[in-house]
LUMMAR-441634 format. One record per residue: residue number from 1; residue in three letters; chain; x, y, z of N, C-alpha, C in turn. Coordinates in Angstrom, 3 decimals, always signed. Layout:
BEGIN
REC   resi   resn   chain        nxx        nyy        nzz       caxx       cayy       cazz        cxx        cyy        czz
REC    NUM    Ala       A          X          Y          Z          X          Y          Z          X          Y          Z
...
! end
This chain:
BEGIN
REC   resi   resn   chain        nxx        nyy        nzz       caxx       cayy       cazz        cxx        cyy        czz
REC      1    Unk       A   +322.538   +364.905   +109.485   +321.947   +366.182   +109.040   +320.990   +366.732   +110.096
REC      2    Unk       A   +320.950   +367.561   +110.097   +319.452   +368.395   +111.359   +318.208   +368.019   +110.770
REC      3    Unk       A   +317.830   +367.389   +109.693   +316.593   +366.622   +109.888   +316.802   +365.475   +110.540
REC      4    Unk       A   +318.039   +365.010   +111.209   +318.236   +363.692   +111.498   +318.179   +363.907   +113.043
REC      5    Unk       A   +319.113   +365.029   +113.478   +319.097   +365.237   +115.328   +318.004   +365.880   +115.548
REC      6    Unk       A   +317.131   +366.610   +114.730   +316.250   +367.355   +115.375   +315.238   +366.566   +116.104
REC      7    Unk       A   +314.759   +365.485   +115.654   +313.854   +364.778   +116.830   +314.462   +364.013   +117.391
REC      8    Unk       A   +315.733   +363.597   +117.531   +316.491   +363.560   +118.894   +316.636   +364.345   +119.756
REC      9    Unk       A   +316.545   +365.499   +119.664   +316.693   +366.642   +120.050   +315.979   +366.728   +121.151
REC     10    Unk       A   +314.554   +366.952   +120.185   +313.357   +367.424   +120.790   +313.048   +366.402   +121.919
REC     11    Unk       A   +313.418   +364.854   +121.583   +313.112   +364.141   +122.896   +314.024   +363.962   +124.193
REC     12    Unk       A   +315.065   +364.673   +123.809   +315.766   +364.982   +124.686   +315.154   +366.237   +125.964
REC     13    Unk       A   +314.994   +366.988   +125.194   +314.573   +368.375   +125.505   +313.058   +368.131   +126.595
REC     14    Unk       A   +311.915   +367.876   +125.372   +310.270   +367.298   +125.614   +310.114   +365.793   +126.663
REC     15    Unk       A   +311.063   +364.872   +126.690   +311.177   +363.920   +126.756   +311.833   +363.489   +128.465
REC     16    Unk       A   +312.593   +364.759   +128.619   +313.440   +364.403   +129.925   +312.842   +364.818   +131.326
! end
């Protein structure tokens, strides 16, 4: 669900 990738997301994004 997108509560589930969204902070995958974000540490993808914030993180890289």
């Amino acid at each position: 669900t997108y509560l589930s990738v969204a902070p995958v997301l974000s540490t993808l994004w914030f993180g890289a």
